[in-house]
C-alpha positions in Angstrom: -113.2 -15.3 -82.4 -114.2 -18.5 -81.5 -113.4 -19.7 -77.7 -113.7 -23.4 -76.6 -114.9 -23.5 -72.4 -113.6 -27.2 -71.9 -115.0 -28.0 -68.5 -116.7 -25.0 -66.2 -118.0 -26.2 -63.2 -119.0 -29.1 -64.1 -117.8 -32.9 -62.7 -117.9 -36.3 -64.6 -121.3 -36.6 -62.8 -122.7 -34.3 -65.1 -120.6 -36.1 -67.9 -118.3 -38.9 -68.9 -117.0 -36.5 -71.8 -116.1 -33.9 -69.5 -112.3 -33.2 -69.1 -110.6 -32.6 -65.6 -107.4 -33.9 -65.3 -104.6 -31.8 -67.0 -103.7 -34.6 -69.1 -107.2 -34.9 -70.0 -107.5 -31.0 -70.3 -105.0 -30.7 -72.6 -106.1 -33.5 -74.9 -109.3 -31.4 -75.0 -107.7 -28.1 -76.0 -106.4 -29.7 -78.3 -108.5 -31.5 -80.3 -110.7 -28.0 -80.5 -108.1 -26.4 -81.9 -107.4 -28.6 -84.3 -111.1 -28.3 -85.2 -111.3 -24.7 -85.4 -111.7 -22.9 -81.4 -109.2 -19.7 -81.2 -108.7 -19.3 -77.6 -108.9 -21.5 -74.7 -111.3 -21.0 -71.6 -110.5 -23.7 -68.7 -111.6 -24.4 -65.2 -108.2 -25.9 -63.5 -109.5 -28.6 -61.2 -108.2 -30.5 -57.9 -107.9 -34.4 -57.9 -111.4 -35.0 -56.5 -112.9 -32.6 -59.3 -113.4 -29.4 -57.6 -112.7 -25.7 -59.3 -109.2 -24.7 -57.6 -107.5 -21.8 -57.8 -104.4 -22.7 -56.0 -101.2 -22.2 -57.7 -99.9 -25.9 -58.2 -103.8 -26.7 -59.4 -103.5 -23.7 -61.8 -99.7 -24.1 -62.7 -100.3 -28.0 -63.9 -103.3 -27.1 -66.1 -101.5 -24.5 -67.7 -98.4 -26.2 -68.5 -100.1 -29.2 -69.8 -102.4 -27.4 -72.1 -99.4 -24.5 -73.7 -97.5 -27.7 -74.4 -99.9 -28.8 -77.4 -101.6 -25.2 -78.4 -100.1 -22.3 -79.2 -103.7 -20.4 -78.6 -104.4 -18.2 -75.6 -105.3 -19.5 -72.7 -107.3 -18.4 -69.8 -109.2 -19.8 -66.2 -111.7 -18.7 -64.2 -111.4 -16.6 -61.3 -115.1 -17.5 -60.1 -116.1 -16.9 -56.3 -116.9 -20.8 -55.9 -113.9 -21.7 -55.9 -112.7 -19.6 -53.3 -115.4 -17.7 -51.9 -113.2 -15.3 -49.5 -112.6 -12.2 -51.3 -109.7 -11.5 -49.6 -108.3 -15.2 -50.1 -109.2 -15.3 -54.0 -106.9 -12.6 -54.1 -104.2 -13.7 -51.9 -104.4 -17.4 -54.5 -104.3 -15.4 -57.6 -100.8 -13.5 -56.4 -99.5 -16.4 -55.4 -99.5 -18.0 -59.0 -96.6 -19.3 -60.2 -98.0 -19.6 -64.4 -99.9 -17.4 -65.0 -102.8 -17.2 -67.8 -103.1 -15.1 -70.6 -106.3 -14.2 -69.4 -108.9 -14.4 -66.5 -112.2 -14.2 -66.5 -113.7 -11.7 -63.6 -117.1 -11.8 -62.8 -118.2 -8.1 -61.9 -121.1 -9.4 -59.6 -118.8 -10.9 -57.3 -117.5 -9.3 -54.2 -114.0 -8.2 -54.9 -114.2 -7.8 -58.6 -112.4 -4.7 -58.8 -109.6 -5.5 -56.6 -109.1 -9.0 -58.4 -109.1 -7.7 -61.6 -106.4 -5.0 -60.9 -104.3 -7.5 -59.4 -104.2 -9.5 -62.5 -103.4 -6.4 -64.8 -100.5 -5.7 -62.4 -99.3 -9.2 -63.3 -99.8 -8.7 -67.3 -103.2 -11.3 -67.0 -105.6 -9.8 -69.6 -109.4 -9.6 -68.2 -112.5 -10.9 -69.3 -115.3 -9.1 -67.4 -118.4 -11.4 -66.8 -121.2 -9.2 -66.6 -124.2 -11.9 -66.3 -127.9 -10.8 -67.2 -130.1 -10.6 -64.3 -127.3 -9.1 -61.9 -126.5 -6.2 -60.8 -122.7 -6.5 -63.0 -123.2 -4.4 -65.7 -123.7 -0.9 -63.9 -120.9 -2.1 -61.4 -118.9 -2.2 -64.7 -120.0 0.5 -66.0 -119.0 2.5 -62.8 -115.6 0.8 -62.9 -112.2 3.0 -63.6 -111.0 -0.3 -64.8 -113.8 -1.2 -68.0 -112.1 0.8 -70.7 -108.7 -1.6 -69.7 -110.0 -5.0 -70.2 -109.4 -7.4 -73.0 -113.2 -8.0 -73.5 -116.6 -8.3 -72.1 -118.2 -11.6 -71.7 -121.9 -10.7 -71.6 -123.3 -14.0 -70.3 -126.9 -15.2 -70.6 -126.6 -17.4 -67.1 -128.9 -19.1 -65.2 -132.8 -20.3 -65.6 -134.6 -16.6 -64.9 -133.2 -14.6 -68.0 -136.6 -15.5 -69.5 -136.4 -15.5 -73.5 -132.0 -16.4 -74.0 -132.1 -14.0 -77.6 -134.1 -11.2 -75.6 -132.5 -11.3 -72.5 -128.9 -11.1 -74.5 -130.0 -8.3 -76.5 -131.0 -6.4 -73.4 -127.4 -7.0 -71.6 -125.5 -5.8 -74.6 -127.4 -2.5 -74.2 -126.6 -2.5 -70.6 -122.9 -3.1 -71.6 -122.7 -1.0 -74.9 -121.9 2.1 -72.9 -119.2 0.6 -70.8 -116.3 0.1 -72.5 -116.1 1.5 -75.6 -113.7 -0.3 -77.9 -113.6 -3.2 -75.9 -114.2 -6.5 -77.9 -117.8 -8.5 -76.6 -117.6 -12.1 -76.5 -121.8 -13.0 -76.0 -122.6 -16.7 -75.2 -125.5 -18.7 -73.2 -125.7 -21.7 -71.1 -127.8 -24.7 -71.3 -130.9 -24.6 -73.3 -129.9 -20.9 -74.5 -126.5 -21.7 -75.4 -127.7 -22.4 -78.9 -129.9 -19.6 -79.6 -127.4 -16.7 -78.1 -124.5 -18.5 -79.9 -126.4 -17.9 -83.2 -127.5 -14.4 -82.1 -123.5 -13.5 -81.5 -123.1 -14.6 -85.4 -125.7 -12.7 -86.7 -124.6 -10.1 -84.8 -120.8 -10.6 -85.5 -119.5 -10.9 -82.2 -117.1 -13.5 -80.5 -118.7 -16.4 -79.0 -117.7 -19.4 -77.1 -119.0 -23.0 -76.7 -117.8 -26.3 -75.0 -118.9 -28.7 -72.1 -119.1 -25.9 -69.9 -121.8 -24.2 -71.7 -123.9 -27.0 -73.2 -123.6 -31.1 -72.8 -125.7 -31.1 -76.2 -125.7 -30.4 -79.9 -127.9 -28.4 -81.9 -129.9 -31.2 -82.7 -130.3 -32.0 -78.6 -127.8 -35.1 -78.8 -125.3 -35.7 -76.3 -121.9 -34.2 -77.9 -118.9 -36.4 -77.8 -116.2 -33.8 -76.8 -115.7 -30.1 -77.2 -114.2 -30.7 -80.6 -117.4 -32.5 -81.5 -119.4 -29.0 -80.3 -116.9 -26.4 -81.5 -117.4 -28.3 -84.9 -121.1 -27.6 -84.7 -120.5 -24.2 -84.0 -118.5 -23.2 -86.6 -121.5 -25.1 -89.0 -123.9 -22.9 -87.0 -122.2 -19.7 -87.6 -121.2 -20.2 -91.2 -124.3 -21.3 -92.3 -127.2 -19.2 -93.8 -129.1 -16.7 -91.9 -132.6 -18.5 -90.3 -135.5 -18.3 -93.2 -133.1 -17.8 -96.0 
């Protein structure tokens, strides 16, 4: 499976060819489709460009994006955008759409309790267990880990040292886990290439899109996420490396 992230975090500051508005959003999701991405990742965003997770914020973005793909579609539950454990969750039972899925990150404070509120509600979970945190024996010690829809084991952040090492040694920290659960593996910024390849070779979901990289392979700017879902799909078709 191949997941498009349309925006993360990031702002028009970062990029011109990042999406925020829902309008904008949904044009996004889908041109990827249409050029091959299988599920839908998204970041609903307020006005002025911030990750929200109010329930107007996260109601418009989903509405706007189901109305031109019939793919799954899922947002971030991140602690930036609500930092308050205790107000994250009050936001996310106040939601009025809700997603097909969520992403939990399991190094957050909270994780637990977020992440069974959104199985109460039907919302499938994507556990972020990032290398270089203490996530993935949280997860591991977590009655919830054999219920989620998948792991996202996430090569985050500049201290992970080699991207294709440090992935390999978080899906040995994961393997144990969850049994039987699917892994989506993906990197960000200058390993988002590398890991990406790593997850084909290895035969695992992936993801790409603005959220993950601004660049192609080739280290020019990409144009949309179609444009870098495109390239991915090239990437993990192709031949193995040295063949």
């Amino acid at each position: 499976m191949l997941q498009v992230c349309l925006n993360g975090p990031r702002t028009a500051a970062d990029s011109g060819a990042v999406p925020m508005s829902p309008a904008a959003l949904a044009a996004a999701a889908r041109q990827a489709v249409a050029a091959g991405a299988e599920d839908v990742h998204v970041h609903p965003k307020t006005p002025c460009g911030q990750d929200s997770l109010d329930p107007r914020v996260v109601a418009a973005t989903l509405e706007a994006i189901r109305a031109v793909v019939d793919v799954p579609v899922g947002v971030t539950t991140g602690a930036w955008a609500e930092p308050d454990p205790e107000r994250r969750l009050a936001r996310i039972r106040s939601w009025t759409v809700l997603p097909d899925h969520a992403s939990v990150n399991w190094h957050e404070p909270g994780a637990d309790a977020l992440a069974a509120a959104l199985m109460e509600r039907g919302v499938g979970i994507e556990a972020g267990i990032w290398a270089g945190t203490a996530a993935a024996g949280l997860f591991a010690r977590s009655p919830l880990a054999p219920k989620v829809l998948r792991v996202l084991a996430e090569v985050i952040g500049t201290d992970v040292g080699h991207p294709p090492d440090a992935a390999r040694e978080l899906l040995a920290a994961v393997a144990g886990a969850a049994p039987g659960r699917p892994v989506l593996l993906h990197g960000m910024d200058d390993g988002t290439w590398p890991v990406l390849r790593l997850a084909g070779e290895l035969g695992l979901d992936t993801r790409i899109g603005l959220e993950d990289t601004l660049l192609l392979p080739d280290g020019r700017p990409a144009r949309d996420n179609a444009e870098l879902i495109c390239a991915a799909a090239a990437a993990l078709s192709g031949p193995p490396r040295g063949a």
